[in-house]
Structure formats: structure tokens, C-alpha cells
N, C-alpha and C positions, 0 to 999 in steps of 0.2 A: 534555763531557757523556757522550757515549761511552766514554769511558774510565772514568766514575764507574762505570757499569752494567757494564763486564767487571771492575774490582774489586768490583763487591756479588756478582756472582755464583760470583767464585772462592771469596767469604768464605761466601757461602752453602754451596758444595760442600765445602770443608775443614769446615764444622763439622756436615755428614748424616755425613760420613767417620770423624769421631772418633766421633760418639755409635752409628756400627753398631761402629766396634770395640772400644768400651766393652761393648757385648750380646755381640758375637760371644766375648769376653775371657770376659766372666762365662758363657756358655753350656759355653766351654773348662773352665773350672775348675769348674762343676760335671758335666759329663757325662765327663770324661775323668779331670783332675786329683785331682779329689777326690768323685769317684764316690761308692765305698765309706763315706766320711764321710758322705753326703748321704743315701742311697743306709738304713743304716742308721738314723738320726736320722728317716727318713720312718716306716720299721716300727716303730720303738720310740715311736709314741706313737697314740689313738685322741680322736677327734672325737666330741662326742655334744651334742645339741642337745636343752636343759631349756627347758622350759616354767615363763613366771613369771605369776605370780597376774594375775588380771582385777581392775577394780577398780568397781564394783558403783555405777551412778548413783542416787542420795540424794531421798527422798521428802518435800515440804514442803508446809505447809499456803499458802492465798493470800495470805498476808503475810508467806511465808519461813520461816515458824516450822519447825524441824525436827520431824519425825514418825519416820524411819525413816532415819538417816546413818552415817557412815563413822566409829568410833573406831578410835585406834591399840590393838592387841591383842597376844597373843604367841602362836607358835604352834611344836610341835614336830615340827621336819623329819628325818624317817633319809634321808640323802644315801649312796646305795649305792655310790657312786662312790668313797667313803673309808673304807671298811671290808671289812675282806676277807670273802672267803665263810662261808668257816670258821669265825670268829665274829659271821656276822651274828645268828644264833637266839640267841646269850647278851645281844649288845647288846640286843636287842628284848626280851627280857625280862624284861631288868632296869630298862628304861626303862619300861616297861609299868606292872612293880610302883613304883617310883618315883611315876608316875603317880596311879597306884591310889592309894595311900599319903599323897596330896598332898590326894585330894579332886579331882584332873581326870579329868576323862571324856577318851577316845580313842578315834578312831574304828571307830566295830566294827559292820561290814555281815554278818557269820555269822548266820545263823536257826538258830540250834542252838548251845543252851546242855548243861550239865554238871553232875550231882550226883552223891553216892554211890551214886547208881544206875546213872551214864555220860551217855549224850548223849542228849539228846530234842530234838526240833522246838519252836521258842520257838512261844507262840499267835498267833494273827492276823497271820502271816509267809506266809501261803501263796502268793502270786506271788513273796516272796523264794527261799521253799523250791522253788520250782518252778524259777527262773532258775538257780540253786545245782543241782538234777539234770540239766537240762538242759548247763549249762558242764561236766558233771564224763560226760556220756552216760550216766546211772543210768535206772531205770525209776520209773515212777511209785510204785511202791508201795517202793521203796528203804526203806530204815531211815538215821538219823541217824548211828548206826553207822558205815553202809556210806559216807555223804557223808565222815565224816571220815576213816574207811582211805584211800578213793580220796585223797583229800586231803593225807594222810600220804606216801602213794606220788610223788603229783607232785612234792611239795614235796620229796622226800629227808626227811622228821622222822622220826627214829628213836622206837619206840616205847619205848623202854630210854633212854634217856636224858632223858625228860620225863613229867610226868604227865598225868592227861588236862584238866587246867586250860592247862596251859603248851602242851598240843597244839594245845588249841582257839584259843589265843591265834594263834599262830604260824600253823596255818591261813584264820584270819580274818586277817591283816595279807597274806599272801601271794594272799592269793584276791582280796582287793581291790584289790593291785596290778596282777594279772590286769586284773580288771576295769576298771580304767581305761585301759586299750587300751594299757600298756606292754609288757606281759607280763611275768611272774615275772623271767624271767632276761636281760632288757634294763633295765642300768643307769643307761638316760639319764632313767629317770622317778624323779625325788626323790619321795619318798611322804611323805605329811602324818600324823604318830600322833597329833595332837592339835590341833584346829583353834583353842581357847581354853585357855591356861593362865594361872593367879595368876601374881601375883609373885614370890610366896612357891617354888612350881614353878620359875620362871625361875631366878632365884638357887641352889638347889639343884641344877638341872640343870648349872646354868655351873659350880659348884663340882665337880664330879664330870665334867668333861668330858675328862679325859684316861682315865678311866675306860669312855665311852662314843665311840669314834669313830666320827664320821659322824653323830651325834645333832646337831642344832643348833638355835639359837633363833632364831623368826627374827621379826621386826617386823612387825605384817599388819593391813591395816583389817578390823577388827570391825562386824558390822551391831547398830545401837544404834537402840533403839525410846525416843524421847526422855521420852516420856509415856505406857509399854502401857496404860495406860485409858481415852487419850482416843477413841481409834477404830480398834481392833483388829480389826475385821471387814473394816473397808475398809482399811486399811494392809496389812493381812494379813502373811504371812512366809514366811520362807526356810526349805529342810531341803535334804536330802541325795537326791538322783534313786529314784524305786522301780523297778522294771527295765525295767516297761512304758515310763515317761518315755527311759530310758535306752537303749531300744530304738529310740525315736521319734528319740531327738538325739545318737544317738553318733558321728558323721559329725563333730560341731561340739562336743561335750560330754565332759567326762571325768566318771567314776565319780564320782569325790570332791568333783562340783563345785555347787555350791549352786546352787538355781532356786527361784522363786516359787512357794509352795505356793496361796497362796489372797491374796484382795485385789487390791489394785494388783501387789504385789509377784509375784504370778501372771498378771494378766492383760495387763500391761506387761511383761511380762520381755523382751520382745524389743528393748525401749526404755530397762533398766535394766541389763539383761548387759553388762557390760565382755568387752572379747578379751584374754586373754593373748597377752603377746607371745613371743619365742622368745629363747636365748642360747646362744651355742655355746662347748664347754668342750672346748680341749684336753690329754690329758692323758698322762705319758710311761706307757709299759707298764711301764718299770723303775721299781719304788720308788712310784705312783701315786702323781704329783706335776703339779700341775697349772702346765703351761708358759703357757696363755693362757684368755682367759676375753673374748667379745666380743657385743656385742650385736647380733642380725642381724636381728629384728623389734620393733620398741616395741610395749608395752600401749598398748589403747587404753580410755580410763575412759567406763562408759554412761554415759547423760543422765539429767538431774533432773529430777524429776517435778513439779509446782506443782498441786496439788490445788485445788478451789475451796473446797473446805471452811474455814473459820474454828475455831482451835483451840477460843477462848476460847465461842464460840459453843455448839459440839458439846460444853464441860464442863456447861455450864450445861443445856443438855439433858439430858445423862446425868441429872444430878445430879437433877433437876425428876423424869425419868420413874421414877428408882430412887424417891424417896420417894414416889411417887404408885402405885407400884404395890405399895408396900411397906404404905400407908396402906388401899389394894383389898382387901390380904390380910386384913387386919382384919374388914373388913365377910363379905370372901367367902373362903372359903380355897382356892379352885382360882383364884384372880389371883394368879398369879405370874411374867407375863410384859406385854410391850408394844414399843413404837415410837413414835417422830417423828420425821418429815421437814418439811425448811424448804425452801423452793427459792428463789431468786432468779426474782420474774415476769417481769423483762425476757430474760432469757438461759436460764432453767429452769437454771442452775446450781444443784446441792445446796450450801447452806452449813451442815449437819449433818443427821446422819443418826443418833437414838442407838436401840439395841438394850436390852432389857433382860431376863434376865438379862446380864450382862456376861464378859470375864475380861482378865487383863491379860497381856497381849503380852511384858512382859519376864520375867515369872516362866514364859507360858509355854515359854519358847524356856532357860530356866535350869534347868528343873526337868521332870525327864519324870515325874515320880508325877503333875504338875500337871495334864497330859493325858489320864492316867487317870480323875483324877478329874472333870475337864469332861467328857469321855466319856462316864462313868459317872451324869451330873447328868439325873435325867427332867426338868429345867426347861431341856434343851439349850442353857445358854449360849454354843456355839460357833454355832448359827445367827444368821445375821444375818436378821434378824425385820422392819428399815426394810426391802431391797429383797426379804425371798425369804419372809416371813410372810406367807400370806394370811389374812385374814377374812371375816366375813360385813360388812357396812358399818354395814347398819340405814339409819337415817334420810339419814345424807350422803347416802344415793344420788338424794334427790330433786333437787335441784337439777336434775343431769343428765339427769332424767326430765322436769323443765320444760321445757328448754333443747330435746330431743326434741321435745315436745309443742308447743310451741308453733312451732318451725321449719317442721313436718311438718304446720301446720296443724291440729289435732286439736284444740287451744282457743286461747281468745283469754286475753289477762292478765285482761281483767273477768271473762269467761264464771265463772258458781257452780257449785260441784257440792254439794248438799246431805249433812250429816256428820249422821245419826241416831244414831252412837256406832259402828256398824257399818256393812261393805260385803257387799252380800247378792246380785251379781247373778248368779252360779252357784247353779243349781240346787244343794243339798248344800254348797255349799262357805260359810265366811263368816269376814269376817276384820275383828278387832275395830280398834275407836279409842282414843286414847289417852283421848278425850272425847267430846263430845256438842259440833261444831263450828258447829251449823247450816251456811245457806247461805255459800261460801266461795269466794272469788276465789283467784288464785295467790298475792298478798301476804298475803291472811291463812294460807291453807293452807300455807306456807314457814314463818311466824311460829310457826303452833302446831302445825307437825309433824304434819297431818293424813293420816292414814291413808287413809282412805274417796277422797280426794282423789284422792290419787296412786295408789293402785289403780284409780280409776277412768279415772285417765290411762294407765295400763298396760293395762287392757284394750283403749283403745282404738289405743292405738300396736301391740300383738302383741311377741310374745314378738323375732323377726328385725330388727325394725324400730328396735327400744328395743336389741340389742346392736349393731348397726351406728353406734349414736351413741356407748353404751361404747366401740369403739374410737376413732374420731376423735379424743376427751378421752383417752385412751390407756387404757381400763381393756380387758384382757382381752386387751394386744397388750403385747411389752416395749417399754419408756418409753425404752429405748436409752442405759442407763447404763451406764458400760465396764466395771463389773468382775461383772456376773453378778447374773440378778434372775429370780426367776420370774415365771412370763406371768399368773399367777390364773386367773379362772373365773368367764366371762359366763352367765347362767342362762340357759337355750336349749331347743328340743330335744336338740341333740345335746349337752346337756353334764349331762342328766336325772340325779339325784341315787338314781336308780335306774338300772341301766345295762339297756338293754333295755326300759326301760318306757314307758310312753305317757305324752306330754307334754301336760299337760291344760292346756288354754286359762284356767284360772285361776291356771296358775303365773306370767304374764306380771302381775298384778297384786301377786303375792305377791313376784314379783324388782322391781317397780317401787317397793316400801319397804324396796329394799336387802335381803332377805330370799333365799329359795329356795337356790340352788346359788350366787351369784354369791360369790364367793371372790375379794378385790381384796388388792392389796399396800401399805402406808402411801407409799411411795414414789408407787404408782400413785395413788391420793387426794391426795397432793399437785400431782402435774401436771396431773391435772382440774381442782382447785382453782385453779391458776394458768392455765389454760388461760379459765377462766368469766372472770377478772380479766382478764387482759392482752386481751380482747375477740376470742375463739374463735382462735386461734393454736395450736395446740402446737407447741413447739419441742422438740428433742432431749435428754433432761435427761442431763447429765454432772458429772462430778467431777471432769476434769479439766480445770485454767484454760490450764496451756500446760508446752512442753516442752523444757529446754536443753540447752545440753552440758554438762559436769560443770563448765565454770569458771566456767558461769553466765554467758556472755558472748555466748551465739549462741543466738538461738531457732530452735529445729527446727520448733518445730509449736505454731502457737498457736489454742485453739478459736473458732469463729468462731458466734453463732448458728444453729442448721441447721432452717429448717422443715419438719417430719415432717407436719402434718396442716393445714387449712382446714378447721375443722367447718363451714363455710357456714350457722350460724347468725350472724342479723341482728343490729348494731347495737342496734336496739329491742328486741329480745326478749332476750338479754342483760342490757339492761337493767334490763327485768321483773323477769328472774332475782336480778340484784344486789341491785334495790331490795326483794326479799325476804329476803336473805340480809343484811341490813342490819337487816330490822325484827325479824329472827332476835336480835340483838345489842340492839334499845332495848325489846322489848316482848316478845321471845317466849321459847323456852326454851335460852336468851345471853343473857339481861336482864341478866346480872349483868356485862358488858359495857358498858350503856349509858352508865355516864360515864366507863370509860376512856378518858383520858389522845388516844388517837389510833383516830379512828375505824374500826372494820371490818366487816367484813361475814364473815358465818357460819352454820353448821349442826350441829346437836350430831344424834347418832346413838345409841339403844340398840338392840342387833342380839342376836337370840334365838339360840341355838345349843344344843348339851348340854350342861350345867352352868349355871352363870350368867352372863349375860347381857354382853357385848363394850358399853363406855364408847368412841365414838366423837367426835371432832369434828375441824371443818375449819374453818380460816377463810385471808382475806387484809385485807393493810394496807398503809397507809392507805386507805379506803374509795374515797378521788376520786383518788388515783393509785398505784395499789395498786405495794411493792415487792417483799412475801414474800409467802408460799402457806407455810400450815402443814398438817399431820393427826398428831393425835393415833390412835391405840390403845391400849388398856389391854383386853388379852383377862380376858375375865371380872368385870371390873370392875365392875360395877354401878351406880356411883355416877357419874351425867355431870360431875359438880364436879370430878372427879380428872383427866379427862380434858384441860378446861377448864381446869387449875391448871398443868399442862406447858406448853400454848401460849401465856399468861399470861407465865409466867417468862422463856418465850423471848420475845415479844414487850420485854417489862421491860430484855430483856440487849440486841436488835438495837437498839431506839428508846432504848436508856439512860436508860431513866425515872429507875429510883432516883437518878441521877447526878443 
């Protein structure tokens, strides 16, 4: 046994023996023997570490449907690293014109365009213009001119050798490389001339490619808007950094790198940004020839987004409010806009949201005259009107003023309030009925949209008392939906329709039929509506259902209910409330409701403003276990049928009646 272990241990020692003189050997022959070999082969070559494409997490509706995802695309890269100096300004362009010539756009960040006059400041560029004097140390009051000399100067462009088209060109493609924090003459940044070319480009580039070295094609996902009509506000889109953005992220951000403009695809970006990863490219100094190419960080792909929204749901919306407000214009010709929101009562999930005017998402992102002219549209199709349009309510607002009133004590569900056609009890002031109600409980004063009623609840609740229940139901606070909503406008003292003026104690009866200053969002109207039903809850209303990794195989973050408020109104009173909002729908002004299909409960709204008159309603369904919250708006609309005809079609689409 002994003797086994002094043989393991001589065989251990012979084989550390060999493998140091194995190093020691190899150390010899390069530090000594062949030095000069070694020695050489190190300086004749340079290391530079490219940055590869991020790859941008995928936006889908709550049953997968794509909205906003990844196609294969083609895109044109100048690789500085394969082209000599000397003719780098011919490569570019000729690839430019190429381009040009093609029908593709390339990328061009320069706020200073060129005519037979020379150079001028392009219009509504001025944070560009001003980032541009700033990088270049010019003065404010600089000439376009003078941005391009200095520019000619840095870059070496001879004035003699280009025109001032080809100048400008050449200045814009260098200034951006700049900008993306490689700098001009650091050739480890591949720079992108063209983030989307045809096919037709591809093949003509490839054909001419010993013509252009260092130009290459190269394979890239394209951000593809699956349906731009169905919900372009809230999908929202990608563009190119403005300086301020680029100021804010260039730590983590390169120039050229696409971020969320507006939507999900803005207010998730930190959920949807893929990281580039890095690769390092050895290459010899003699003859630039590439001896190795290695990857030393992997991309990493953002997460998909899973909206709550329902495609087929949000068409059918569209499609309901565009002919209903299209049918408004008729009657009235300042209806030329609207909203509805649907929500889920159990979770306050949005399962559409449609805006109308509209525009479509893939033209805009294809076509820049397109944004022009949305721009340019006084019916501002770019605003999104479901969460950031406010209105005046009109009649919806009674409910809420019930649900106040009767919590806070102030009446009983039998107690009457007599309706002589008018409310007179301000001295000076008085505010008409739609009728002559007589004596009125809360079921019939729901029923028939009593005015005198609900003023007369308003005076007694006050103006502070009646906004403090607006927020609970969420109006006048944001309803906490992720991508951006305005807050509206509770009518108050402090929020007087005159600024500075005295808040007269008769405004609280004029905001308690939805009137005065209160300014609510369709969004917000729906989560009151769903808040009355689900039995005084508000919960957090969102859009989005949950959140993966790109394979789709790990959830990151899934929405959970969240409750925001306890309106601490009662069970029974509540129920007062419903079972007026009900008789809204068999006998009042929603009769035309009483034999649909699935019972619901509701409130139509006409809301006076300048021009003609806001088509309001609200409802939810099923009546005995309610699962959506609708609101209707048609600004200007006049006609409450029109209004009524929206939430109708969607009810038809969610309950699948026609089926």
C-alpha cells in the first residue's frame, strides 16, 4: 500500500514537470525566439468592438392577436471599417442617390435644408436647430450658413468638389455619426443610411456592390403595426430620439436608436427596449482584412406586452362611433368627433377604447406628408379623445349625485322633491326641466332625467361635498391607466369657469346635472359606471393584461386587481341607484332598451356647451350580474339615439347577439 502512494505521487510530480515545461517552452519561443514575429503580428492589427441591433418586445392584444411586432426587413449599413477614407464621401454618395432614386428614405437628422437660394433652417426644427449650434459652439443667432461652414470644416468637405446638395448630404450623415456617441473619426461604429429598404433597393444595391465598398445589406426586424386602425392611440409608435430625449438617455441610448413616441410603445419602453449586445472585430492594419470576428456580449430581446384590449371588440367600436358620428354631422355640422370606453366590471380592464376622428398607424409611420396633414386636421385625429377628451357629461352625472346624496344622508330613496318644470330657489338664478315632473322620488327622477330633482340634491350636498364623491368614483382624479390620460374637471370653487371669480352657491346645483365647469374624460365615465355596478369598489383601470419575455415563455409581470378607492356607499343605496338606472332602460329615456336581448341598466345624458349640444350615455350588463361598463360620447351630437346606437353594437359584439 505504501508503495502504491510513492508511485501516484512520483507520476503526479513527472506530469506538473512536463506541463511547466510545455509554458516555459512556449514562453521561450515567443519572448525570445521569435520575438520579432510575434512582436509585429500584434502591431499590425486593431480591435474595435461593434454594437448589434436591439431587438424590440412585441405588443398584442388579450388573445395574442398581434398589434405592433417584429417583421424581417432590410436595411443599409456603411461599415467604415471596409472602405478607405479617401473614398468614403463618393461611396455615400452615390449610395444616397441610389437611394433617392429607389424611393427609400435614409436617414437624415440635419435641420437645414438647401435651395437655389443655399441653406435655410427647416421649420419646426427648433430644439434640432438649437442641439446642431450648440454641438458645433455657434451663437444663437448663427445663420444655416454658418452651421454648414463649421461643418464643412470638421468634416474636411471641400467646397470645390461638391455642391451644396452633396454638402449637405455629407454633413448630415457625419453629424449623426457624431451624434451617436462614436464620433466622426472612430470607426468602430457601423452607421445605419437606411433603416427600411424595398426589395427592389436590396437587389440593386447587391448588384453594384463591388462598386460601393463597405455598403451592406443587412437583415433587421421591422416594427409592423398589424391593423394601424385598430388602435393607434393606444399602441402608439416608434421614431428617431429628439435631442432633449437624447439628452435624457444617452448614457444607455444611441442617436440612431428608436424609442416610444406615444402609446404603450412610449409608456412601456422600458419593458419593450431590447439591449444590444456587443462584438468584437479584429482587423489586420495591412490590406484591412478582417483576421477574427467574436461575440463578447449577446443581445438581449425586450418583453411582450399583452394588452387587455380585444382586437375584434375595439373594430366594432371604431366602426359603430365613426358612423354615429358621421350620422351627428348630418343633423349638426360642428359633430365631428366622439369616444367609447368598455371596461371589464370585475377587474376595470379596458377591453376598447375607440377615438374618433381616427388615423392609421401604418401609413403613419410610411408616409410623412401623412403627418402633416393629421397635424394640420382642426378635428385633431391624433388626440386620443376615450382617455384625454374631456366633456361636459350632462345628465350621466346624476347617478353619482344620487349615490352622494343618499350616502351623506341628504335624502331618502322615497323622500319627493316636487318638479313644476323649473328650479327656482336662488334668488335670480333658475334652471329649467326637461318637463313638468310633479312630485318625484329617486326612481322616477333617474327615469325621467329630472332636473329640478337633482339640483335640488346639489344644493343640498354643496359644491365640496358633491366633488369629494366625484373622486372616490374616479372622476376628477386619474383612473390610473398606464399610457397617459387627463385628470378633467370637478366644478368647484377652485376650478370656477371664470378664474378669479366668486363661486355662487347656485353653481353646485347647475354641476349636479352634469353642467357648470365639470369637464370628465369617457374613460372616466366609464369607471364610475363600473364602480355603481360592481357595488362601490373602484379598482385601478389598465390596459395592460400581463407581461413576458420575448419567447413568450416567462411571465415578468402579471396585473393583479388593485383597489384604488372604497366609495363607502351602502349596499342599499346602491341599490336605489341601480334600480333607477334600470327603470332608465324599461320606461325612461333608454326605453328603447326595454326588450333587449340582456338586461341593463343606464343613463342617457344631453350636456349644453357652445355650439350644439354633447349626446351622452352610460350603461352596464347584465343588470343582476353586471360584466361591462360602457360610455358613450358624441361631442355635439345632439341626437341621444346616436349615442345609444354605439353601445348597442358593442353590447351585440361582447354578448354575440347577432350570432
Amino acid at each position: 500500500m505504501r508503495f502504491f502512494n510513492v508511485k501516484r505521487y512520483i507520476f503526479l510530480l513527472a506530469f506538473i514537470l512536463i506541463v511547466c515545461a510545455v509554458f516555459i517552452s512556449r514562453l521561450v519561443d515567443w519572448q525570445i525566439f521569435n520575438y520579432e514575429y510575434y512582436k509585429t503580428r500584434a502591431n499590425s492589427s486593431n480591435i474595435y468592438f461593434l454594437k448589434t441591433d436591439p431587438v424590440r418586445g412585441e405588443i398584442l392584444d388579450c388573445y395574442g392577436e398581434g398589434l405592433a411586432v417584429n417583421d424581417t426587413g432590410y436595411k443599409v449599413i456603411l461599415n467604415r471599417l471596409a472602405v478607405e477614407k479617401s473614398r468614403e464621401n463618393e461611396v455615400v454618395l452615390e449610395v444616397i442617390d441610389l437611394l433617392e432614386s429607389l424611393g427609400s428614405e435614409w436617414i437624415d437628422i440635419l435641420p437645414i435644408g438647401v435651395n437655389s437660394d443655399g441653406f435655410y433652417f427647416e421649420e419646426n426644427q427648433e430644439s434640432q436647430i438649437k442641439s446642431l449650434k450648440t454641438f458645433l459652439s455657434l451663437s444663437e443667432g448663427d445663420s444655416a450658413q454658418s452651421c454648414i461652414n463649421k461643418l464643412c470644416i470638421k468634416y474636411d468637405i471641400s467646397n470645390i468638389d461638391h455642391t451644396d446638395a452633396e454638402r449637405r448630404i455629407l454633413c448630415s450623415i457625419k453629424y449623426n455619426i457624431d451624434k451617436n456617441g462614436g464620433g466622426y473619426y472612430s470607426k468602430s461604429v457601423p452607421y445605419v443610411l437606411s433603416e427600411k429598404v424595398s426589395k427592389e433597393a436590396v437587389i440593386v444595391i447587391a448588384e453594384k456592390s463591388d462598386e460601393l465598398p463597405g455598403v451592406i445589406i443587412q437583415t433587421s426586424l421591422v416594427r409592423k403595426y398589424v391593423n394601424g386602425t385598430v388602435a393607434p392611440h393606444i399602441v402608439g409608435y416608434t421614431g428617431f430620439m429628439s435631442s432633449e430625449e437624447y439628452e435624457q438617455r444617452k448614457d444607455t441610448y444611441s442617436m440612431d436608436e428608436l424609442i416610444g413616441k406615444s402609446g404603450v410603445e412610449r409608456f412601456l419602453e422600458d419593458d419593450l427596449r431590447g439591449i444590444g449586445g456587443t462584438r468584437m472585430v479584429q482587423m489586420s492594419n495591412v490590406g484591412g482584412e478582417i483576421i477574427n470576428v467574436s461575440e463578447k456580449k449577446p443581445a438581449k430581446a425586450g418583453n411582450t406586452v399583452f394588452l387587455t384590449l380585444s382586437s375584434k371588440l375595439q373594430e366594432v367600436a371604431n366602426k359603430s362611433l365613426k358612423e354615429n358620428v358621421e350620422k351627428a354631422h348630418q343633423i349638426a355640422s360642428d359633430a365631428t368627433s366622439g369616444a367609447a370606453v368598455v371596461l371589464n366590471v370585475k377587474d376595470f380592464s379596458v377591453l376598447a377604447a375607440a377615438t374618433y376622428p381616427s388615423y392609421d398607424l401604418t401609413r403613419f409611420m410610411e408616409d410623412r406628408s401623412y403627418y402633416s396633414e393629421l397635424a394640420g386636421d382642426k378635428a385633431v385625429p391624433l388626440l386620443n379623445r376615450a382617455f384625454s377628451g374631456a366633456y361636459a357629461p350632462g345628465s350621466i352625472y346624476k347617478p353619482l349625485v344620487a349615490c352622494a346624496a343618499l350616502q351623506s344622508g341628504k335624502i331618502k330613496p322615497s323622500e319627493t322633491v316636487y318638479c313644476g318644470g323649473s328650479f327656482n330657489y336662488y334668488r335670480g338664478y333658475s334652471l329649467k326641466c326637461m318637463g313638468v315632473h310633479g312630485a318625484s322620488n329617486l326612481l322616477k327622477a333617474l327615469s325621467k332625467s329630472c332636473n329640478v330633482y337633482f339640483a335640488e340634491l346639489g344644493r343640498r350636498l354643496g359644491a365640496t361635498l358633491l366633488a369629494e364623491y366625484a373622486n372616490k368614483f374616479g372622476i376628477g382624479v386619474k383612473t390610473g391607466v398606464e399610457i397617459g390620460e387627463s385628470k378633467g374637471v370637478v366644478a368647484g370653487p377652485e376650478h370656477s369657469a371664470d378664474v378669479g371669480s366668486h363661486w355662487y352657491e347656485s353653481g353646485s346645483s347647475q354641476a349636479a346635472i352634469g353642467q357648470s365647469d365639470n369637464m370628465i374624460t369617457p374613460i372616466q365615465l366609464a369607471t364610475y359606471t363600473a364602480t355603481i355596478a360592481n357595488g362601490g369598489k373602484r379598482y385601478r383601470t389598465h390596459i395592460v393584461k400581463k407581461i413576458m419575455d420575448y419567447a413568450r415563455s416567462k411571465i415578468i409581470k402579471e396585473d393583479e386587481p388593485e383597489l384604488v378607492e372604497d366609495t363607502g356607499v351602502s349596499e342599499e343605496n346602491l341599490k336605489a341607484v341601480k334600480e333607477g338606472m334600470r327603470e332608465v332602460a324599461l320606461s325612461g329615456t333608454a326605453r328603447d332598451f326595454a326588450k333587449y336581448p340582456i338586461p341593463i341598466g343606464a343613463k342617457t345624458g344631453t350636456a349644453q356647451n357652445s355650439g350644439s349640444d354633447h349626446t351622452t350615455f352610460i350603461c352596464f350588463a347584465p343588470y343582476d350580474d353586471p360584466q361591462i361598463a360602457i360610455s358613450v360620447v358624441i361631442a355635439h351630437g345632439k341626437s341621444g339615439t346616436l349615442s345609444k346606437n354605439v353601445a348597442r353594437d358593442i353590447m351585440d359584439a361582447y354578448f354575440d347577439l347577432k350570432k
